[in-house]
N, C-alpha and C positions, 0 to 999 in steps of 0.2 A: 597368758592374757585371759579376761573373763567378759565372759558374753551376756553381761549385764548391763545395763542402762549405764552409761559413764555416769548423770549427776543421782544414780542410786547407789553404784558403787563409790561416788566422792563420798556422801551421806554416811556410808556407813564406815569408811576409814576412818573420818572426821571423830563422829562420836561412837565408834565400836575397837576402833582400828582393827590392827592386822590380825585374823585369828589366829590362834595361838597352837601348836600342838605338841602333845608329849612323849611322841616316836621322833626317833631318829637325831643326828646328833643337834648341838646346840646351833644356832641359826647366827651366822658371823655378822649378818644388818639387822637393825631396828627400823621398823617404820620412823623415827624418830631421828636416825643419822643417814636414813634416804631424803629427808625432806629438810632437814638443817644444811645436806650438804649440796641439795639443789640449790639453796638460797645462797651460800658463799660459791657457788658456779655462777649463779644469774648476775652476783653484786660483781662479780669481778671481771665476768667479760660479758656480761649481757646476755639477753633474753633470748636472743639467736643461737647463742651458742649452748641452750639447756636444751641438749637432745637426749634422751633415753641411753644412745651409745656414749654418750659424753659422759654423761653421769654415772653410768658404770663404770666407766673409766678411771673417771675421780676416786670411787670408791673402791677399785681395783677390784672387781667381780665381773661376771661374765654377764649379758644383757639380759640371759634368759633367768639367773639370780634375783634381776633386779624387779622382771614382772611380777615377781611374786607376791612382789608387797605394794607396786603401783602396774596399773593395766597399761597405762599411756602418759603422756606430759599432762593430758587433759585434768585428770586428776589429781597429780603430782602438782600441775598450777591452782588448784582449789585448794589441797592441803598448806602451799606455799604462804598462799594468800591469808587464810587462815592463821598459820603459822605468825606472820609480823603483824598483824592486827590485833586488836581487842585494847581492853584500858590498861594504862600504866599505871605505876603509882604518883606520879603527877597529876594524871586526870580525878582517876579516885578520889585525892586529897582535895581537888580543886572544884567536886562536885557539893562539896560543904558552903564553898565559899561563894555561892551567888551566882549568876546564870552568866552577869560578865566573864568573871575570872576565869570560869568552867570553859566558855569559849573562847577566850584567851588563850588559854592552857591546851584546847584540843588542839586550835587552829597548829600552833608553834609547836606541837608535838608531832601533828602530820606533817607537816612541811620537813622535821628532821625525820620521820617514816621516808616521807620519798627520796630524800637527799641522800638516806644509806640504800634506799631499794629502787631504782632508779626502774629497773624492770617494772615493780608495782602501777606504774604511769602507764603502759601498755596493755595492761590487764582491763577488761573490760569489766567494772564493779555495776555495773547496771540490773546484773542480774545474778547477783551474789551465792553462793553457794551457800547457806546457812549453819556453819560449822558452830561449834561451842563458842569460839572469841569472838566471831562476829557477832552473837545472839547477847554474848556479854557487854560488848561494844554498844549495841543499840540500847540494851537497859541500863546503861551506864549514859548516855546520853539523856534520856527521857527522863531519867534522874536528875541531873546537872541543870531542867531546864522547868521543874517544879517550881510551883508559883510565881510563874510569869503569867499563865494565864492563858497562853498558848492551844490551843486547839492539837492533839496529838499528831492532827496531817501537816498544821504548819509546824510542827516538830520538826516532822520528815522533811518537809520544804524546805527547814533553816539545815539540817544537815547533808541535805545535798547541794546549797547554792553554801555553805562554806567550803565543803569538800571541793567544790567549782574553780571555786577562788583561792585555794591553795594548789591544786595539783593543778591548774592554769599558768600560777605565780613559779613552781617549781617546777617546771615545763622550760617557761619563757628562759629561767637563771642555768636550765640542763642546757639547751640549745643555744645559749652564750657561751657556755663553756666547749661543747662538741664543733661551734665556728672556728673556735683559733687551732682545734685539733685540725678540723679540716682543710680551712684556708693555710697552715701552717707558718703564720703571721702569727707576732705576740701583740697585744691590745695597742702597743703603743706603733709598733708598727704599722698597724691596720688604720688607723688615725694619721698619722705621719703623711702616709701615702693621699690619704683625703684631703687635707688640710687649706692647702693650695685651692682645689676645688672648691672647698667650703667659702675662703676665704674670697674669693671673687662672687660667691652668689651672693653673702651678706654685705659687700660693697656697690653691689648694683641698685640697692634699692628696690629690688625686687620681694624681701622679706624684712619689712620693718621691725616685727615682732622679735623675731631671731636676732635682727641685727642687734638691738636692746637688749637680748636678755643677757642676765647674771652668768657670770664666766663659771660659778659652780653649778651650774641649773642638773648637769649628767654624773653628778660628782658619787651622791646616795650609792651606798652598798645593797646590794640585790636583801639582806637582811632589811634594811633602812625602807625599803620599799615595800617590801613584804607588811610591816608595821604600819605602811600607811593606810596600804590599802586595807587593813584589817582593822585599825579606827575608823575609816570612813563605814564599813561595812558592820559593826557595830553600834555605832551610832543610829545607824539606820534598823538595826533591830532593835534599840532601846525604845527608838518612837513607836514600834509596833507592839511593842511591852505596855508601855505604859496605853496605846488606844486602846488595850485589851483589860487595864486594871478596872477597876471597881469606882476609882477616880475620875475618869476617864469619861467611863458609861452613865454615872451620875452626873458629870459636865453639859451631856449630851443631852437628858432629858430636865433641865433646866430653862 
């Protein structure tokens, strides 16, 4: 282990990695298959189960092997993190095509990030470790969002209230899916058993609204929802687009 700052030692994994030496025989891990095989440990049984001993394990070395090239999880989850972040080639292409499309493209890019990396959602991104693909990630945004007219900090605003509204939205669709693990009821079961109930409150006249509404009103696919909310919430940055244009500010002094 090293008696350095954890986010100085993250820092310098990030953009130095592992140092390297030319004694002794050749070295059976890479920094590179400690921290790919942390990620296929967290995606497969979660985030609980990425211990130091566990990962050694995985990788079939002994634990004191494994500090060599991470001090602790601490930085093992910086590197991770790092690791499935930065632009795609989806995004890249879609920074061409207008500030919509860009966040179109990111929105439905993150949302499949969290869907394969479900750990990602626990990780605390508030105060980000500054790796190479995150510092990629932001200039690839601030890109995508050129000549809107935007002020660089309502940049930041628009990238953490979409980031909000996705890992929110893939939250709510994880924790549907972890109820029927847990309640171990299948969807139509779970419904079945309510039904009765249901069915006597919307006869009482106690909820008109309900009573009336459309028999597909719950029908929408967590994807179908996702879409909605992510028109509505663009629409809602197109008006701030255009108060920001040249159009806009000319209207005003009229």
């Amino acid at each position: 282990m090293s008696d350095e700052n954890p986010l100085a030692e993250s820092l310098r994994l990030l953009w130095e990695g592992r140092p390297g030496s030319e004694k002794g025989p050749r070295p059976k891990l890479s920094l590179e298959r400690v921290v790919a095989t942390g990620i296929e440990l967290a995606d497969r049984d979660g985030l609980d189960a990425l211990t130091m001993r566990g990962l050694a394990q995985e990788l079939d070395v002994g634990a004191t092997s494994l500090y060599r090239y991470v001090p602790s999880k601490g930085e093992l989850m910086d590197l991770m993190l790092d690791a499935v972040s930065g632009p795609s080639q989806a995004r890249l292409a879609a920074a061409n095509d207008g500030w919509r499309e860009f966040l179109t493209v990111t929105a439905r890019e993150n949302r499949l990030l969290y869907l394969a990396h479900p750990w990602a959602l626990q990780a605390n991104w508030n105060r980000p470790v500054m790796g190479p693909s995150s510092i990629a990630d932001l200039d690839l945004f601030l890109s995508g969002l050129r000549g809107t007219g935007l002020s660089d900090q309502k940049k930041m605003d628009l990238r953490a209230s979409l980031d909000s509204f996705v890992s929110g939205s893939v939250r709510q669709e994880l924790l549907w899916h972890t109820a029927a693990i847990e309640s171990g009821m299948s969807e139509d079961e779970f419904w079945e058993l309510q039904m009765p109930t249901f069915r006597r409150a919307m006869d009482s006249g106690r909820f008109p609204s309900m009573a009336t509404m459309e028999h597909d009103a719950f029908d929408s696919s967590w994807a179908e929802t996702f879409e909605t909310g992510l028109q509505v919430m663009l629409d809602g940055i197109e008006t701030m687009v255009w108060q920001n244009s040249p159009s806009a500010r000319d209207h005003k002094h009229q």
